[in-house]
TIVEX-854167 format. One record per residue: residue in three letters; x, y, z of N, C-alpha, C in turn. Coordinates in Angstrom, 3 decimals. Example, Ala and Ser with C-alpha at 12.3 -4.5 7.8 and 13.67 -1.06 7.14 Angstrom:
<"Ala",<13.190,-5.690,7.800>,<12.300,-4.500,7.800>,<13.200,-3.300,7.800>>
<"Ser",<12.850,-2.250,7.080>,<13.670,-1.060,7.140>,<12.900,0.030,7.870>>
END
This chain:
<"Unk",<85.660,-16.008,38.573>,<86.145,-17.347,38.289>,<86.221,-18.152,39.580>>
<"Unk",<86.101,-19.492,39.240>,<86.042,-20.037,40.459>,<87.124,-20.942,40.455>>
<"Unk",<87.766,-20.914,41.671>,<89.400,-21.662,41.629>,<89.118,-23.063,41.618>>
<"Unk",<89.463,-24.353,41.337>,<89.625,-25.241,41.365>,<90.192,-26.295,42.413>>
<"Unk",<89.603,-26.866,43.355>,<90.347,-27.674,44.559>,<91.302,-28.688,43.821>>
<"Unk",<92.872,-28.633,43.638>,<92.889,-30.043,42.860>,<93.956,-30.617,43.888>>
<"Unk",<92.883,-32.286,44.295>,<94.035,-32.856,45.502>,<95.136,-34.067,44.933>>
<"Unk",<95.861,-33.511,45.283>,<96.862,-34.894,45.016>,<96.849,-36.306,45.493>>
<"Unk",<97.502,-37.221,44.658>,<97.078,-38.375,44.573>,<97.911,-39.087,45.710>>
<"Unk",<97.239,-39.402,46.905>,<97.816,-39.585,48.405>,<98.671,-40.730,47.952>>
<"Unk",<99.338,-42.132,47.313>,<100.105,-42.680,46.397>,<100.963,-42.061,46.538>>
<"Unk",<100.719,-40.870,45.816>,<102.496,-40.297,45.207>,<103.194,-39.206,46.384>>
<"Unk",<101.861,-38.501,47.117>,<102.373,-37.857,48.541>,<103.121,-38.438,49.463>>
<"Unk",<102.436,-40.091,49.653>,<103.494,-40.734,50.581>,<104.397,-41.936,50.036>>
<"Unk",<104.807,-41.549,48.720>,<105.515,-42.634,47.666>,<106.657,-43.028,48.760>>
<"Unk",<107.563,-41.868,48.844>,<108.809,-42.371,49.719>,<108.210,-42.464,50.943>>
<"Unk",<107.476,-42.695,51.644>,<107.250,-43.217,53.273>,<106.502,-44.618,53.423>>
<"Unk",<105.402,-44.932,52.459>,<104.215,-45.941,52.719>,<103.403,-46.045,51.741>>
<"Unk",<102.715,-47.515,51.374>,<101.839,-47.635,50.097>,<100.506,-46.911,50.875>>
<"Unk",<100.036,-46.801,50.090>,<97.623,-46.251,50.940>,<97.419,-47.398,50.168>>
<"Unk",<96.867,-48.126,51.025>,<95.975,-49.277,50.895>,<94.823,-48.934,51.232>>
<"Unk",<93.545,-50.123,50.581>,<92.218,-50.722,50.433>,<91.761,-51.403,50.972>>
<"Unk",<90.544,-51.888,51.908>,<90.242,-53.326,51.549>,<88.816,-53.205,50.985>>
<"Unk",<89.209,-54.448,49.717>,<88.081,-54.079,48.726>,<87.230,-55.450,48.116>>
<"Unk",<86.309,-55.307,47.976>,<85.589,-56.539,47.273>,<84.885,-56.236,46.285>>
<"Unk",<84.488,-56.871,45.656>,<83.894,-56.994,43.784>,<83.041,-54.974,43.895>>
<"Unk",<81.794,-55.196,44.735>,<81.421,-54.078,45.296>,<82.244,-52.892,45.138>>
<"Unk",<83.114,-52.325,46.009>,<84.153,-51.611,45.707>,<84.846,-51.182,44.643>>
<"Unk",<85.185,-52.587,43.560>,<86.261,-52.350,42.490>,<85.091,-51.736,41.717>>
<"Unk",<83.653,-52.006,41.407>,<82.701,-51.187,40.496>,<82.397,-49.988,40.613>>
<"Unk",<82.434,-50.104,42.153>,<81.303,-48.482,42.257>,<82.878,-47.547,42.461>>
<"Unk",<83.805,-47.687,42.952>,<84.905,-46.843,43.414>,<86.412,-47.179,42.575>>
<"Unk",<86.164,-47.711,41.462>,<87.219,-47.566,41.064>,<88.461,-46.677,40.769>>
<"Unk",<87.526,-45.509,39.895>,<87.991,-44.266,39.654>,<89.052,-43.352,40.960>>
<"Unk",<88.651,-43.973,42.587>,<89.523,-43.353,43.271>,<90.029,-44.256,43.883>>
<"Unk",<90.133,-45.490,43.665>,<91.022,-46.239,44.226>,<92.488,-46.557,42.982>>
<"Unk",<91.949,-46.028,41.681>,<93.321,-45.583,40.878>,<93.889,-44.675,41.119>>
<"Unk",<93.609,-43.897,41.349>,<94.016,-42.539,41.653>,<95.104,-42.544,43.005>>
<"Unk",<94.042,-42.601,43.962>,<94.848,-42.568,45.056>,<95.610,-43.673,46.238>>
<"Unk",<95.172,-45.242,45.414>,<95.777,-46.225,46.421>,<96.501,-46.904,45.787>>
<"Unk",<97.806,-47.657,46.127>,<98.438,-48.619,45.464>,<98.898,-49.628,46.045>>
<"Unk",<98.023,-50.004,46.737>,<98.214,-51.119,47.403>,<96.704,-51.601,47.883>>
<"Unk",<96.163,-53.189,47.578>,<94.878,-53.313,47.945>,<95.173,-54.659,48.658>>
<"Unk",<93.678,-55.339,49.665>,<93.769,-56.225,50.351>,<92.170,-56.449,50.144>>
<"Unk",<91.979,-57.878,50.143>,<90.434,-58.878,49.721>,<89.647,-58.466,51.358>>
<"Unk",<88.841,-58.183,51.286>,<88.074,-58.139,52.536>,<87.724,-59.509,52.567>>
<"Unk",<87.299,-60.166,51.949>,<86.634,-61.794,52.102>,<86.959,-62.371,50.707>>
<"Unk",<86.889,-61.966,49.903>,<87.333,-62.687,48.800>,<88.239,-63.802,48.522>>
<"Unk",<89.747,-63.750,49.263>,<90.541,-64.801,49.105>,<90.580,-65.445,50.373>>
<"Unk",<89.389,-64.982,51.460>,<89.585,-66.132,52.614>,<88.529,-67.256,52.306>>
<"Unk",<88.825,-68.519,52.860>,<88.964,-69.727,52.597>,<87.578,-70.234,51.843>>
<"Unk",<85.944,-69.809,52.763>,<84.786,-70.070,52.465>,<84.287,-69.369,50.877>>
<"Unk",<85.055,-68.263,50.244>,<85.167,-67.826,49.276>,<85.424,-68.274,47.938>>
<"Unk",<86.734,-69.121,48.560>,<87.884,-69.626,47.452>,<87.498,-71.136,47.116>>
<"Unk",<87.260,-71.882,48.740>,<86.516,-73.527,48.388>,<85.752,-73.257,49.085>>
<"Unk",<84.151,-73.084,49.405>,<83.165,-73.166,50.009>,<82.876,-74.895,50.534>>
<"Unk",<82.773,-75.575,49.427>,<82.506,-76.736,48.894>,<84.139,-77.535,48.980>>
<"Unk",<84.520,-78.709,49.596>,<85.875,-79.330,49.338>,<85.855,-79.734,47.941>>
<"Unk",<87.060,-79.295,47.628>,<87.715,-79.555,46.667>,<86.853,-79.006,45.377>>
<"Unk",<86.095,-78.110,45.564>,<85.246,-77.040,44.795>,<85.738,-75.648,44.955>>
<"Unk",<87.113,-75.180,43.686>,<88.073,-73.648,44.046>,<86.921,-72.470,42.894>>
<"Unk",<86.816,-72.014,43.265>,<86.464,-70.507,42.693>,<87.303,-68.944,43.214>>
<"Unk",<88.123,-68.813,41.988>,<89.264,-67.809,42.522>,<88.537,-66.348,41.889>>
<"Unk",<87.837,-66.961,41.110>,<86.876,-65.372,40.411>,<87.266,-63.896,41.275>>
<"Unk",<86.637,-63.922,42.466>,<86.757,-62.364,43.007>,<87.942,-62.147,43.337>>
<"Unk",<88.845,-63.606,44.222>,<89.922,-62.668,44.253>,<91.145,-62.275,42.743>>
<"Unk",<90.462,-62.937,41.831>,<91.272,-62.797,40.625>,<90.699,-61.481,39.914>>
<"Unk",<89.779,-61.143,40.108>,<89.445,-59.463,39.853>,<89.918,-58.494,40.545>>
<"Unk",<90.581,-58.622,41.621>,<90.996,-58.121,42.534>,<92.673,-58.102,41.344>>
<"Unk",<93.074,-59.227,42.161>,<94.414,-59.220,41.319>,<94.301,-58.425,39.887>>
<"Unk",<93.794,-58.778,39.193>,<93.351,-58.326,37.814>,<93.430,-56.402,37.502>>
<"Unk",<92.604,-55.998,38.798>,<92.799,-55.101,39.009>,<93.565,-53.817,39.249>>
<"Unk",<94.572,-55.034,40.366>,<95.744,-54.133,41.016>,<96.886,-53.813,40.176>>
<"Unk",<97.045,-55.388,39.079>,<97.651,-55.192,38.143>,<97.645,-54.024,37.246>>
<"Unk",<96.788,-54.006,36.725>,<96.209,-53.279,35.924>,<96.536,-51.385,36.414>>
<"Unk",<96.696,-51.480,37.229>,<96.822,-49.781,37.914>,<98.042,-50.368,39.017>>
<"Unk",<99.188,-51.271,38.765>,<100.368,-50.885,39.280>,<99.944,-50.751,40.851>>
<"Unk",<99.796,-51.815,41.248>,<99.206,-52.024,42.667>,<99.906,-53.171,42.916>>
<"Unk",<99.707,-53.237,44.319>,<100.223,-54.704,44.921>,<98.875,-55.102,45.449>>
<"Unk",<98.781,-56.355,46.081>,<97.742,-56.954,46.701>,<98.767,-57.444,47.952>>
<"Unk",<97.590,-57.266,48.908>,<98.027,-57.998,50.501>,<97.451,-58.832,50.664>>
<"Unk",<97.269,-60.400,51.407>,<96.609,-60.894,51.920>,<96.087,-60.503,53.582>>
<"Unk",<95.048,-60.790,53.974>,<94.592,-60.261,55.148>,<93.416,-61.521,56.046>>
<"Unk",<94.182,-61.907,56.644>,<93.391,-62.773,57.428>,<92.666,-63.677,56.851>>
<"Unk",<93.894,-64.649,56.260>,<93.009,-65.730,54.787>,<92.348,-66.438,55.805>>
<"Unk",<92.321,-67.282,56.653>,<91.608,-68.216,57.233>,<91.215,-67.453,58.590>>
<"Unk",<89.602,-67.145,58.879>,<88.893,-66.863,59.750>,<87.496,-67.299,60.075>>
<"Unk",<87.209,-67.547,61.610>,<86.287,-68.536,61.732>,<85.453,-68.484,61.308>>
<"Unk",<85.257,-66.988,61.150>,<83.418,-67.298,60.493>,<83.230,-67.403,58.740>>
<"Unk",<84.189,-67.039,58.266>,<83.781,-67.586,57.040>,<85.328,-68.733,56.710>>
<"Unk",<84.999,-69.513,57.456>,<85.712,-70.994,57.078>,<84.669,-71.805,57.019>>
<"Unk",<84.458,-72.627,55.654>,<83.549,-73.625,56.098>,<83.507,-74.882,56.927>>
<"Unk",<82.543,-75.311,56.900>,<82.359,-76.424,58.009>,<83.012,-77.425,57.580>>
<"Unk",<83.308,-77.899,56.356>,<83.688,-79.174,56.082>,<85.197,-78.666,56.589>>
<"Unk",<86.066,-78.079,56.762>,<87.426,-77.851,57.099>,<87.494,-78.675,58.393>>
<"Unk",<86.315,-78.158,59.676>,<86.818,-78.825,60.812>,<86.246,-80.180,61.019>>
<"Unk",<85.788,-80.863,60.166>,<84.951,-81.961,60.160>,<85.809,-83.017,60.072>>
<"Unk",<86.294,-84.239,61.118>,<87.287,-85.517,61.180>,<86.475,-86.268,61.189>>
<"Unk",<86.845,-87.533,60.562>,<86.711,-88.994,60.893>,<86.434,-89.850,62.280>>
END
């Protein structure tokens, strides 16, 4: 017979010390879902909810990915972090653009 490796769900190992966090985008939530239920409860948008994402376009919002995200975390008793919403390279141009 062959013994079985069975690992515990790093979540509940460090319940009383610290959440295991993610950072995850649309990518991620498809192909890796199955172990980011399992073992993380806490996730963060790699690019999704920073700025060029959310309005590319002024006053043009698309919350889609990071609302799958949310959608997600919900869904499996997660929190979400934000992580470096506004960064230069994906801020668009119209942000620094004056009169």
């Amino acid at each position: 017979m062959t013994d079985h490796l069975i690992i515990p769900r790093l979540k509940e190992v460090f319940h009383d010390s610290f959440r295991i966090g993610a950072a995850v985008n649309d990518f991620t939530l498809e192909t890796r879902e199955e172990v980011l239920a399992k073992h993380f409860n806490s996730l963060t948008a790699e690019n999704s909810m920073k700025f060029g994402s959310i309005q590319e376009e002024e006053g043009v919002f698309d919350f889609s990915e990071g609302n799958r995200i949310v959608a997600f975390a919900k869904a499996n008793d997660m929190v979400v972090r934000g992580h470096t919403l506004v960064w230069h390279n994906q801020t668009p141009e119209w942000v620094f653009y004056t009169d």
